[in-house]
C-alpha positions as CSV (number, residue, x, y, z in Angstrom):
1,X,-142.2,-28.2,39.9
2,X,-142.4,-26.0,43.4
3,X,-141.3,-27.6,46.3
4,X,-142.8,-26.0,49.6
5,X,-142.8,-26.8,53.1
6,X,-144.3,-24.6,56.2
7,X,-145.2,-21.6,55.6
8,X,-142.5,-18.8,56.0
9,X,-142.9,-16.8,59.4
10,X,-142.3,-13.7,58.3
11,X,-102.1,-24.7,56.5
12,X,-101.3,-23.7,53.1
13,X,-98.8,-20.8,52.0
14,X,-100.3,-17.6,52.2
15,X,-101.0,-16.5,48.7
16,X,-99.3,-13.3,47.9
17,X,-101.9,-10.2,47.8
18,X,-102.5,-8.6,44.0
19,X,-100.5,-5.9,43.4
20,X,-103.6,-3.3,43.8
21,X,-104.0,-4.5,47.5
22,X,-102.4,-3.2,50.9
23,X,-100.9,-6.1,52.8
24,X,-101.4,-6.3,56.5
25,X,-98.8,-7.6,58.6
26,X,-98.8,-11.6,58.6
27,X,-97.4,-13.8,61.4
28,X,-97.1,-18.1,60.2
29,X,-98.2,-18.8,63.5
30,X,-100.4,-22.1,64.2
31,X,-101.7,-23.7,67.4
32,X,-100.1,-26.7,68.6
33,X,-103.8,-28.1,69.4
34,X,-104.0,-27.9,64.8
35,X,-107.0,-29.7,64.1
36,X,-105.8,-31.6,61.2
37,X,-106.6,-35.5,61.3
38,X,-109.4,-35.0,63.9
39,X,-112.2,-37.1,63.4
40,X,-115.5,-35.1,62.0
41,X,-117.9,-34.7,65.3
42,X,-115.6,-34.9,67.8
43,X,-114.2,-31.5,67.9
44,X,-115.8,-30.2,70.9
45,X,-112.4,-28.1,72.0
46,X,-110.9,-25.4,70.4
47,X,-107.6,-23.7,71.2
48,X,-108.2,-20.6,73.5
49,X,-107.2,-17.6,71.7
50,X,-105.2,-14.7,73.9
51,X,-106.1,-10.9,73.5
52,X,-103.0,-9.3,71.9
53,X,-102.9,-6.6,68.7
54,X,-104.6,-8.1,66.3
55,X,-105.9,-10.9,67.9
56,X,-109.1,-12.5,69.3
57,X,-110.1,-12.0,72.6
58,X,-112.7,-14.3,74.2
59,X,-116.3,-12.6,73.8
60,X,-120.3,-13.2,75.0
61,X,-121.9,-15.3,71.9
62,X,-125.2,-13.8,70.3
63,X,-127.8,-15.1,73.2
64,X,-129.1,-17.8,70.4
65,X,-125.1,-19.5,70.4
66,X,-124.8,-19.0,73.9
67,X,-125.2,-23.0,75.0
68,X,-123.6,-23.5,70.9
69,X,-120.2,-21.6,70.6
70,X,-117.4,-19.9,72.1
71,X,-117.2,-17.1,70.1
72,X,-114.1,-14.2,69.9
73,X,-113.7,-10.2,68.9
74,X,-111.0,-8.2,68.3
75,X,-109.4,-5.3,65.1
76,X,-107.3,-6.6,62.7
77,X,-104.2,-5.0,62.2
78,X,-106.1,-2.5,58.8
79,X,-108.3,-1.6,61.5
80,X,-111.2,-3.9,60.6
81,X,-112.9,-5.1,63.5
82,X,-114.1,-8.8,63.6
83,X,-115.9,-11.6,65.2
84,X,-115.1,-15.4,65.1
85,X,-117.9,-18.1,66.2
86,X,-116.3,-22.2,67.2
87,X,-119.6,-24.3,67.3
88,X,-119.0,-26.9,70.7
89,X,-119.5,-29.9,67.9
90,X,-117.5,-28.6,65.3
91,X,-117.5,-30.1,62.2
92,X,-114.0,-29.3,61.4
93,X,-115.0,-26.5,58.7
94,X,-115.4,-23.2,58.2
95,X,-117.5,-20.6,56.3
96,X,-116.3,-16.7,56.2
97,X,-118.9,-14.1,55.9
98,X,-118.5,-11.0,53.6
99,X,-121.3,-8.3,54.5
100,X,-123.3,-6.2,52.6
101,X,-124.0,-2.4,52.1
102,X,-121.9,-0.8,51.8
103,X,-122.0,0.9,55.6
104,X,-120.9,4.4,54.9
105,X,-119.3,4.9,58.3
106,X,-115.7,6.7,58.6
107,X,-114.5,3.7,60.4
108,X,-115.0,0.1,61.3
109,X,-118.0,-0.7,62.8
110,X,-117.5,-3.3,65.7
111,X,-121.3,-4.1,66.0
112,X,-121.4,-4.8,62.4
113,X,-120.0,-8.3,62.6
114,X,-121.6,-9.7,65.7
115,X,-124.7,-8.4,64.3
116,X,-123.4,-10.6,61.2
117,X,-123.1,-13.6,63.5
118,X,-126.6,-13.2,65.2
119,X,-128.1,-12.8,61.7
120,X,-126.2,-16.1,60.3
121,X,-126.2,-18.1,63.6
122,X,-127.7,-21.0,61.4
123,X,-123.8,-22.0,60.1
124,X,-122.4,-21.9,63.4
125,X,-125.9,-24.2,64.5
126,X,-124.7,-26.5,61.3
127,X,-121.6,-27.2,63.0
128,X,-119.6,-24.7,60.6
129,X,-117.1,-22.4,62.5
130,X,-118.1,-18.6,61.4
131,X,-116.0,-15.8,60.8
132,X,-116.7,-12.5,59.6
133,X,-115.1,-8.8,59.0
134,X,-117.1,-5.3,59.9
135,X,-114.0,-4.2,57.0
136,X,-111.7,-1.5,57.6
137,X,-113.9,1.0,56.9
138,X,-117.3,2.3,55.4
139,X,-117.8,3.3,51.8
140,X,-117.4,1.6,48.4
141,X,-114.4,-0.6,48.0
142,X,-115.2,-4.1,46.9
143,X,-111.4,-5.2,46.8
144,X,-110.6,-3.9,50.2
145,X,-113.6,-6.1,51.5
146,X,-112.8,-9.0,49.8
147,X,-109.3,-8.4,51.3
148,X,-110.4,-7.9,54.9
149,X,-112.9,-10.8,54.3
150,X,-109.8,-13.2,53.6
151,X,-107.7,-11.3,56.3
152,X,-110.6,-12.9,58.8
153,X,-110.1,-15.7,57.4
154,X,-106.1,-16.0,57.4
155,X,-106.3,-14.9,61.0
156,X,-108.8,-17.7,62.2
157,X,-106.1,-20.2,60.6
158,X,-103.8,-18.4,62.4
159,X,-105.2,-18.9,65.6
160,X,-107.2,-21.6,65.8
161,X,-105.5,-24.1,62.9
162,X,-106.3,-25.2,59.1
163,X,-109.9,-26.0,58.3
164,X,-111.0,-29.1,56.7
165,X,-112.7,-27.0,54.2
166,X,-113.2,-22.9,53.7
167,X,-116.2,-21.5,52.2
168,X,-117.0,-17.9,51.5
169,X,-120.4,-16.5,51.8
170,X,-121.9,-13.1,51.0
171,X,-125.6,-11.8,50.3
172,X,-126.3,-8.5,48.5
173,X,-123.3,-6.4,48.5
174,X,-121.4,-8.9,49.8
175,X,-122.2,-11.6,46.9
176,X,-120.3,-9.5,45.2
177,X,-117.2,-9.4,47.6
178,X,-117.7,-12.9,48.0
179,X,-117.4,-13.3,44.6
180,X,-114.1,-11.2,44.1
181,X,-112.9,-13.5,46.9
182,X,-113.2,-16.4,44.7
183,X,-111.8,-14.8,41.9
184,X,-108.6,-13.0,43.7
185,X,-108.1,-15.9,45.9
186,X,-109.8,-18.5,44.8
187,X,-107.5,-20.9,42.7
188,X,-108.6,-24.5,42.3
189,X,-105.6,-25.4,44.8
190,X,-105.9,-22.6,47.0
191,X,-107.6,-22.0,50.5
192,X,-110.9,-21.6,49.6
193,X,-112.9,-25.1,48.8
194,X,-116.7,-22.9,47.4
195,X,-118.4,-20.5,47.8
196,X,-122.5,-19.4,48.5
197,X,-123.7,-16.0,47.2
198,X,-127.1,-15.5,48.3
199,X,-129.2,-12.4,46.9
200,X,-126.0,-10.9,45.6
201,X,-125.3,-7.8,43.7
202,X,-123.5,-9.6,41.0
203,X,-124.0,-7.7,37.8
204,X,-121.2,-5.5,39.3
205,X,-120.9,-1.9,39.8
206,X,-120.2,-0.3,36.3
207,X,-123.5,-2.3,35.2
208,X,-125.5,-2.9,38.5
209,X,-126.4,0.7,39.5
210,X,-127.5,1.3,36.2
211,X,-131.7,1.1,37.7
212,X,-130.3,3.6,40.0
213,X,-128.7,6.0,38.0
214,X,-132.2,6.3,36.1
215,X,-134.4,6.6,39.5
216,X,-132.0,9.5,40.0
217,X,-132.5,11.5,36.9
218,X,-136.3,10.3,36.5
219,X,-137.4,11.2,39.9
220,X,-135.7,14.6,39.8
221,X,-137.2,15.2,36.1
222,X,-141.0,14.6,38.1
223,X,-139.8,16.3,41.4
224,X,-137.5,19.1,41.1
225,X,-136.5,18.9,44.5
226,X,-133.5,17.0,45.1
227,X,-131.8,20.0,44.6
228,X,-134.5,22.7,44.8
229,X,-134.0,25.5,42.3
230,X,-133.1,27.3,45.2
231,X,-130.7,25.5,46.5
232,X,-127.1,25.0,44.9
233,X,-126.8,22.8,41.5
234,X,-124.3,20.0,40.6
235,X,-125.3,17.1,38.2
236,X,-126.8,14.4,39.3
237,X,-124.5,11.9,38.6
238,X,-123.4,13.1,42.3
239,X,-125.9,11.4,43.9
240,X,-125.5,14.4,46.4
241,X,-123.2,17.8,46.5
242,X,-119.8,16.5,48.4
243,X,-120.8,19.4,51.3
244,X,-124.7,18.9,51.6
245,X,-125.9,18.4,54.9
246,X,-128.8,16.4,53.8
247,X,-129.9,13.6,55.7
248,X,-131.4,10.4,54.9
249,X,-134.7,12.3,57.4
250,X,-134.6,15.3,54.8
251,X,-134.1,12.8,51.5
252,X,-137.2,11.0,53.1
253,X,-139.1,14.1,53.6
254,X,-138.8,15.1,49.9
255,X,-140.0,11.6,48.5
256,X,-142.8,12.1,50.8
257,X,-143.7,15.7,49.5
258,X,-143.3,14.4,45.7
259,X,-145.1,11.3,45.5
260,X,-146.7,10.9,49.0
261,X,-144.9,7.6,49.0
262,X,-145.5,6.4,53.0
263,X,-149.6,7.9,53.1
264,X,-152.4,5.6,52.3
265,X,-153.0,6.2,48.2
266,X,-156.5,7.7,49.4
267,X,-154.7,10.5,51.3
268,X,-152.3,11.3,47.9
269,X,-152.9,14.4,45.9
270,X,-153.7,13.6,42.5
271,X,-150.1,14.8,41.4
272,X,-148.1,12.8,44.0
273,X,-150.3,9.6,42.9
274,X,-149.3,10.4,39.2
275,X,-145.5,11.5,40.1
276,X,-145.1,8.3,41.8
277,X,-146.9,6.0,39.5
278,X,-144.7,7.8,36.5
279,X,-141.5,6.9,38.7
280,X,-142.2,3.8,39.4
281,X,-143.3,2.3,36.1
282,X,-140.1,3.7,34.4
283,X,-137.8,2.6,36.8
284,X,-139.4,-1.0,37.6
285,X,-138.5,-0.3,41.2
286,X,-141.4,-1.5,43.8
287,X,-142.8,0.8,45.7
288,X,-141.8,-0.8,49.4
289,X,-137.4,-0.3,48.2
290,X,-138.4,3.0,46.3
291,X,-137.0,5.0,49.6
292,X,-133.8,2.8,50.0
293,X,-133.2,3.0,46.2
294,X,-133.4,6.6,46.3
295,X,-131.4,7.1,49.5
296,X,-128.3,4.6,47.7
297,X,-128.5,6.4,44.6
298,X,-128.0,9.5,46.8
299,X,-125.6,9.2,49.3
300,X,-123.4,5.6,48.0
301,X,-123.3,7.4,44.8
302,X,-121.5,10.3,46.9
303,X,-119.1,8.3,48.1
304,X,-118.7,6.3,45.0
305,X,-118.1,9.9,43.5
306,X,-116.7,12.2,46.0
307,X,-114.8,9.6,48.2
308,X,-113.3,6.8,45.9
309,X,-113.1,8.6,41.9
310,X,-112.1,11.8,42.9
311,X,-115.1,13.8,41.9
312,X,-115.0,11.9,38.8
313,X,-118.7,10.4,36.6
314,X,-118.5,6.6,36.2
315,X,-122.2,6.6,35.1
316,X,-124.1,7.2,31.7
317,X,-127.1,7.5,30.8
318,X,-126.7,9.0,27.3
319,X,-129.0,7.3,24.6
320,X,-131.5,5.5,27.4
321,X,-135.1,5.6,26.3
322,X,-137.0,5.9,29.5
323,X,-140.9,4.7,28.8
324,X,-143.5,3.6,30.6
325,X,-144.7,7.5,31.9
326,X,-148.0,9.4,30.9
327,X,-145.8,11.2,28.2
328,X,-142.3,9.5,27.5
329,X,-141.8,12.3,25.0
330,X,-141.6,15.0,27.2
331,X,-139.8,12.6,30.2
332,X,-137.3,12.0,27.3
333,X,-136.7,15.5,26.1
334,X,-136.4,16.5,29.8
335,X,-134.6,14.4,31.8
336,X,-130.7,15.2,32.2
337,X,-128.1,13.3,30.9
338,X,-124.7,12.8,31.0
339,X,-121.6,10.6,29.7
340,X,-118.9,9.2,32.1
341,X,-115.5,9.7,32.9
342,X,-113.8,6.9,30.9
343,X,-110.9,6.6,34.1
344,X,-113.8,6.4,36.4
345,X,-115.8,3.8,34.5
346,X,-112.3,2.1,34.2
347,X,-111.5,1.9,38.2
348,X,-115.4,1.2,39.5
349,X,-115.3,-1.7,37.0
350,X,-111.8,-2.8,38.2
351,X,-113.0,-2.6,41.7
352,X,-116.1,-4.1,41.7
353,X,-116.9,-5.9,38.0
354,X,-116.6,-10.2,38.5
355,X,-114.7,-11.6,35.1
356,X,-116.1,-15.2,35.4
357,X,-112.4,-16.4,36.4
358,X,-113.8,-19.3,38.7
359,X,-111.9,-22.6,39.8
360,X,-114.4,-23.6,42.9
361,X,-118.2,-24.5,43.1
362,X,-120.3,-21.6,43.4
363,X,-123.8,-22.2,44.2
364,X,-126.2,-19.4,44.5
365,X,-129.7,-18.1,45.6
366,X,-132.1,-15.7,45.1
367,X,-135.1,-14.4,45.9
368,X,-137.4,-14.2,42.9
369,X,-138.9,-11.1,43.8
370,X,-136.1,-9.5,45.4
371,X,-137.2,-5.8,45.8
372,X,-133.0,-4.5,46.0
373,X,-130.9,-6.7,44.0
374,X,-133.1,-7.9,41.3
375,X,-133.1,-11.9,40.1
376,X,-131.7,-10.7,36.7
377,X,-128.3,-10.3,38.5
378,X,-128.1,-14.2,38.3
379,X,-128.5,-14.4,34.6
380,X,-125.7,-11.2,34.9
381,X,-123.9,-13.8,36.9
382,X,-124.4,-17.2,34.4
383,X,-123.8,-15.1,31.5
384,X,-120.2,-13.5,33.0
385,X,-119.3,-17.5,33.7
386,X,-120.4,-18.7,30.4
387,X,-118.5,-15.5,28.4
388,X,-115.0,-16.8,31.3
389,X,-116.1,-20.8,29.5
390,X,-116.6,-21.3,33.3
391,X,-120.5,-22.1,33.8
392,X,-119.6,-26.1,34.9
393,X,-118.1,-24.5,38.5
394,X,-121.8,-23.0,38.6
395,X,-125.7,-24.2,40.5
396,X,-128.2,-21.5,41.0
397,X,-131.1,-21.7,43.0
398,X,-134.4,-19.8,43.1
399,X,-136.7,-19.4,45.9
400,X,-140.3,-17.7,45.7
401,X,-139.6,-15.5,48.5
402,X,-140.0,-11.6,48.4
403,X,-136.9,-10.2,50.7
404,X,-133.5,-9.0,50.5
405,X,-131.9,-9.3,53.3
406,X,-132.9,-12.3,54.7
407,X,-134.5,-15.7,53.3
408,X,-135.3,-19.3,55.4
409,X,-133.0,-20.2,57.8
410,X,-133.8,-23.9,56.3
411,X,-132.9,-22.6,53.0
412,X,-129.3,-21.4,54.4
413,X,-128.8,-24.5,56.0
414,X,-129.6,-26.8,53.0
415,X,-127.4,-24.2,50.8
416,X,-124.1,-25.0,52.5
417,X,-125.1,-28.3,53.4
418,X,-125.3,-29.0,49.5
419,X,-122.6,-27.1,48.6
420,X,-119.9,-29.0,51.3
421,X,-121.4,-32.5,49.6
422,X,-120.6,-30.6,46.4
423,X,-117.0,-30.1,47.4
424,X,-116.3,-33.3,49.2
425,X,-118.0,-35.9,46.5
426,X,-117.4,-34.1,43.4
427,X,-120.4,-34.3,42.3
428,X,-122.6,-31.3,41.0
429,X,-126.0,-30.7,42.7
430,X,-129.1,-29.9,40.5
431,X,-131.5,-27.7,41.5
432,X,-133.9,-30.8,42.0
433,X,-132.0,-32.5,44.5
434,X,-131.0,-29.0,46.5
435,X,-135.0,-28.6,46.4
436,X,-135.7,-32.2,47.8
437,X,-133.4,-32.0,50.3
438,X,-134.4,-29.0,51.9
439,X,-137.5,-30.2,53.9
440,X,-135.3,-32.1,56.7
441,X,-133.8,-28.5,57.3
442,X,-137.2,-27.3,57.7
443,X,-138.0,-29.9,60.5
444,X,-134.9,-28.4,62.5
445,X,-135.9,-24.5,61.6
446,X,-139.6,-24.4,60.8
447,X,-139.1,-21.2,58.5
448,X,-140.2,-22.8,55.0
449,X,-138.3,-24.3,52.1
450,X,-139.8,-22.0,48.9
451,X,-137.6,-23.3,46.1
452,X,-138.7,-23.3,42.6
453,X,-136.5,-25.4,40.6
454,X,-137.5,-24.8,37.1
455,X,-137.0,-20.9,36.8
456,X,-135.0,-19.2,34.9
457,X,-134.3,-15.2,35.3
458,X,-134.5,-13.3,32.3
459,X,-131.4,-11.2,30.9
460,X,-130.2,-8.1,32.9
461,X,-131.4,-5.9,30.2
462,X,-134.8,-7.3,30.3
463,X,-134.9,-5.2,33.6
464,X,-132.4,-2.4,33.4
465,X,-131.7,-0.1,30.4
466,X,-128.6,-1.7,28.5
467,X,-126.1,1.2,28.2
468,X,-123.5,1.3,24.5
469,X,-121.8,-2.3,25.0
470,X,-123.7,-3.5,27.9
471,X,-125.3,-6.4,26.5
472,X,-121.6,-8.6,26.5
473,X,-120.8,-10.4,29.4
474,X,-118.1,-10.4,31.3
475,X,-118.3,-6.7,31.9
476,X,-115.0,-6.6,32.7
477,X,-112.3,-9.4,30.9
478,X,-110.0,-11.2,32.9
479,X,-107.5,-9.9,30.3
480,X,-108.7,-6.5,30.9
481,X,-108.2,-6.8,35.0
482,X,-104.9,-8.5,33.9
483,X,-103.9,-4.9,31.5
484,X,-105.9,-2.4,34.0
485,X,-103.6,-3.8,36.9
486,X,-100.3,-2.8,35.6
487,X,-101.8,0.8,35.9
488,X,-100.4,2.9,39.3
489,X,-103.1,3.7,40.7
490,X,-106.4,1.7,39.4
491,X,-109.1,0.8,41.4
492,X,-110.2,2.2,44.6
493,X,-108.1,2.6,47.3
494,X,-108.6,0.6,50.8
């Protein structure tokens, strides 16, 4: 069954922080003007926030909230920059936002988040208040963004009083911050109420890089060019040489002069057409994300490397058959390999690997043909709940779209919509009745409803080459967080 519509036009106590995490400075401060007991739809005022360190200042909304919302910037006291969004018909609840990427900035980004709040303008229309975090700073770190993501959130309660309900949301990289969020803060009692991870990254990082690990040894096997033989050689588990001045122009410029990737196939040598269909067969990587695939497994594998492990190799490829090339023989034979760093593996996985440890709805959505993070991370996802005997807090959703970074608007607002009647009646959603409802969004947004509630995604390692122990789920054991966190040190630092 396929349900279509239009056609797509393209206060409680502060929990303490785990023991891995910086604290920020905390003051229990609440409004007078709390909103508790307010009646649902009549919360058309909100306290006025005062610029101060750390706090909101009164900002210009995203042109498409102006007549909708008051909305608020300011830097936290980490140095994460913020924005904050207070629909004029509140509905009394509120969703935090946990961004993508990772951005590999130095610092904060202050556009980041009210480009966040333009983008998800469709919660604040819902009558959700919105808040999100640009996060300290750029680069890897999936535990310091889930920590700035609840520091947003701990500072909206702050200054603007408890909400009725708290939801996290996060797509791509940020489904899987989200999804910490809900394990390191999540308790059944605690001040999140559910959570929506839409086209997340949810494998994790010690298994869901693995596809680009390969692209970076099988593209340099056909290409020989990222390094040159003339230029200076480190392994590729680098991604790129700490010091290279490489940009993502110059990385560009070699994909083109390999495979002839952005030229019309007609205008292709008859190399470039076979380097590229070689690459892209054994790496099941479509051709429109085959730049920004490369360009991640090239410079977020740097910092992953260079920035947060030292210098230390959290990836393997030792024993992966590639196939799929004119002559997996000689790709085999050729291509370079190389075993990880068994610290490394251990702090990316403490970092970034989810252990199933869920005590709140969670209802997701994906993309079926999701070109970046592919729909097997779901059955990661199910499969790391069911291992945690925690697949009853759990509703996925499909949709027959073909993006990453953004799906319908309608779909959005049906997602939360169903997962706040989740929360406040108890009672589970199937992917029948999230499908049915979403037409009546559609009326409101006119960008489609695409949901196809009968599909199931196929295991993980039905689309990326399982690596010694990589078929058990979770990849990383909430008793294995529980032993790794008495180690000084472990993880990545904020």
């Amino acid at each position: 069954m396929r349900i279509r519509s239009r056609a797509l036009d393209s206060l409680k106590p502060l929990a303490p922080r785990p023991r891995r995490l910086r604290s920020s400075t905390r003051r229990r401060v609440v409004l007078a003007a709390c909103l508790t007991g307010a009646v649902v739809g009549s919360l058309t005022a909100v306290p006025t926030a005062h610029a101060g360190q750390g706090r909101p200042a009164s900002a210009v909304c995203p042109a498409n909230l102006t007549d909708a919302a008051t909305c608020y910037t300011g830097q936290d006291t980490d140095g994460a920059y913020y924005a904050i969004a207070v629909p004029r018909r509140w509905n009394g609840s509120l969703v935090v936002h946990a961004h993508g990427g990772p951005d590999l900035g130095d610092s904060s980004d202050p556009e980041r988040s009210i480009g966040d709040l333009d983008r998800w303008s469709v919660m604040v229309k819902e009558g959700y208040a919105w808040a999100g975090s640009s996060y300290r700073r750029g680069g890897f770190g999936t535990r310091m963004a889930a920590e700035d993501t609840d520091d947003v959130r701990r500072l909206f309660v702050k200054e603007f009083g408890k909400p009725k309900r708290t939801y996290v949301h996060g797509q791509s990289w940020g489904g899987d911050v989200a999804a910490k969020v809900v394990e390191t803060y999540g308790s059944k009692h605690g001040p999140y109420d559910g959570a929506l991870l839409t086209n997340g990254v949810l494998a994790g990082a010690s298994r869901g890089y693995d596809y680009r690990v390969d692209l970076r040894v099988v593209y340099q096997y056909y290409c020989h060019n990222h390094p040159r033989p003339t230029e200076p050689q480190y392994p590729l588990w680098e991604g790129l040489r700490a010091t290279s001045t490489m940009t993502t122009t110059g990385l560009r410029a070699r994909l083109q002069e390999c495979t002839g990737y952005s030229s019309p196939p007609k205008e292709r040598t008859a190399l470039q057409q076979r380097n590229l269909d070689d690459i892209l067969a054994v790496t099941k990587i479509p051709e429109r994300t085959l730049e920004s695939h490369l360009r991640f497994a090239t410079f977020t594998f740097r910092d992953i490397v260079h920035n947060r492990l030292g210098g230390r190799n959290p990836f393997n490829n030792e024993g992966v058959r590639y196939s799929g090339s004119h002559d997996d023989k000689a790709l085999n034979a050729g291509v370079e390999r190389f075993t990880a760093d068994s610290t490394a593996v251990r702090d990316l996985s403490y970092d970034s690997d989810l252990t199933g440890k869920v005590s709140i709805p969670v209802l997701t959505m994906h993309a079926i043909d999701d070109p970046t993070a592919f729909v097997p991370h779901e059955a990661a996802y199910r499969a790391t709940l069911e291992g945690a005997h925690r697949s009853r807090y759990l509703v996925q959703t499909f949709t027959e779209e073909s993006e990453h970074s953004e799906l319908s608007n309608a779909e959005y607002a049906n997602s939360i919509t169903a997962l706040d009647k989740w929360v406040r009646t108890g009672k589970k959603p199937t992917t029948q009745t999230i499908a049915a409802s979403c037409p009546a969004f559609d009326d409101v947004y006119s960008t489609g409803c695409f949901y196809d509630p009968d599909f199931h995604p196929a295991a993980y390692a039905s689309r990326v080459n399982p690596r010694p122990g990589g078929l058990k789920w979770p990849a990383m054991s909430a008793a294995q967080e529980k032993s790794w966190n008495r180690i000084d040190g472990v993880g990545i630092a904020p």
